[in-house]
C-alpha positions as CSV (number, residue, x, y, z in Angstrom):
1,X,1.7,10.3,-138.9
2,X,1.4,13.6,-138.7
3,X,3.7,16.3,-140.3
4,X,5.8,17.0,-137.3
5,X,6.5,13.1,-137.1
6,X,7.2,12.7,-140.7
7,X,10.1,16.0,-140.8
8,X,11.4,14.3,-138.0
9,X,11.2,10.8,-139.6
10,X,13.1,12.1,-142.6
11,X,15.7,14.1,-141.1
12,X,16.6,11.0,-138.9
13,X,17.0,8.9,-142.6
14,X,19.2,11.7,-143.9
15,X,21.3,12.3,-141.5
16,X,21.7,8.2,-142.0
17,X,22.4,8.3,-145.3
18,X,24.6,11.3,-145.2
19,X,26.9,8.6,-142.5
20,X,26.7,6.0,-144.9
21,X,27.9,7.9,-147.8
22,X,30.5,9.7,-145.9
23,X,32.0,5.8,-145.2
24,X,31.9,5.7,-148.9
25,X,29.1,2.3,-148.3
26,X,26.3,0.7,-150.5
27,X,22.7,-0.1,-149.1
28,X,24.3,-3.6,-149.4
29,X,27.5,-3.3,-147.6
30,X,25.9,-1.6,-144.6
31,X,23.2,-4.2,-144.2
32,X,26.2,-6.7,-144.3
33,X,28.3,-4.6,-141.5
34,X,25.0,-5.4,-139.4
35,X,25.1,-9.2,-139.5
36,X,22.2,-9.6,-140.8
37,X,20.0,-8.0,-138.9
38,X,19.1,-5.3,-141.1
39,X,18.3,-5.6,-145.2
40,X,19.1,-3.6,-147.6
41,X,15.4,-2.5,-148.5
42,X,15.2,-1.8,-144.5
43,X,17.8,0.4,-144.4
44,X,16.9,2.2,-147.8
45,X,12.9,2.5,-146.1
46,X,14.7,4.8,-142.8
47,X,16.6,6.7,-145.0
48,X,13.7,7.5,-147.5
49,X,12.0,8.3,-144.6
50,X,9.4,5.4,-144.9
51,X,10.0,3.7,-141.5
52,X,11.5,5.5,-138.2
53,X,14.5,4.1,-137.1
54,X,14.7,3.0,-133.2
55,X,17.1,3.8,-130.6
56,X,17.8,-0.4,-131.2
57,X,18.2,0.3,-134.7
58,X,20.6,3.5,-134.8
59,X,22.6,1.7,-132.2
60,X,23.0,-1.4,-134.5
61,X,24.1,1.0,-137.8
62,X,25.7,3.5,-135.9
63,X,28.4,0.4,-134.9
64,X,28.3,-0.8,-138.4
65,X,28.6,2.6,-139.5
66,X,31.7,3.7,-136.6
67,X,31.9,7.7,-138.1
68,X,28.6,8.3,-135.7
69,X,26.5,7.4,-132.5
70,X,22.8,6.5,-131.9
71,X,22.3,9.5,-130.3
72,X,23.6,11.7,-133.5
73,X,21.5,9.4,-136.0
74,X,18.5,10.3,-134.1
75,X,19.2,14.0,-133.9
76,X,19.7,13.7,-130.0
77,X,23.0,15.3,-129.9
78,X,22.2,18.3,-132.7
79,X,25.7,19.7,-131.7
80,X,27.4,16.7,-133.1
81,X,24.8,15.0,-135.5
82,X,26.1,16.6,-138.8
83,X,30.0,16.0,-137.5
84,X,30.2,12.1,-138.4
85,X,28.9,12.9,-141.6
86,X,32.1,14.8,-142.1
87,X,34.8,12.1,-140.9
């Protein structure tokens, strides 16, 4: 990974973890919102910046999360992707 790919990999798991705090959530109660389908130590790996997060993935925690989309998780929609951490 080069160092282009790893800002990018870490801004993507902050603005994550900026969401998740902002719903007032643990690592624990997020990977519950999502059924399942994501652990705890998966979640905390994005927003450490370990692991890149999907467009599958932000779509499954941005409807657990409900204060932001896919698109602002993954810094798609720069306008908006500091707004849901807000609400």
């Amino acid at each position: 990974m080069n160092d282009a790919d790893r800002a990018l990999t870490k801004a993507i798991g902050e603005r994550l973890r900026a969401a998740r705090h902002a719903r007032g959530l643990s690592l624990s109660a997020l990977a519950a919102l999502t059924d399942g389908l994501y652990s705890k130590s998966r979640i905390s790996n994005y927003e450490q910046g370990l692991r890149r997060l999907n467009s599958e993935g932000a779509e499954v925690l941005a409807a657990a999360l409900g204060n932001v989309t896919a698109a602002q998780l993954l810094g798609l929609d720069e306008e908006d992707a500091t707004a849901g951490s807000e609400q």
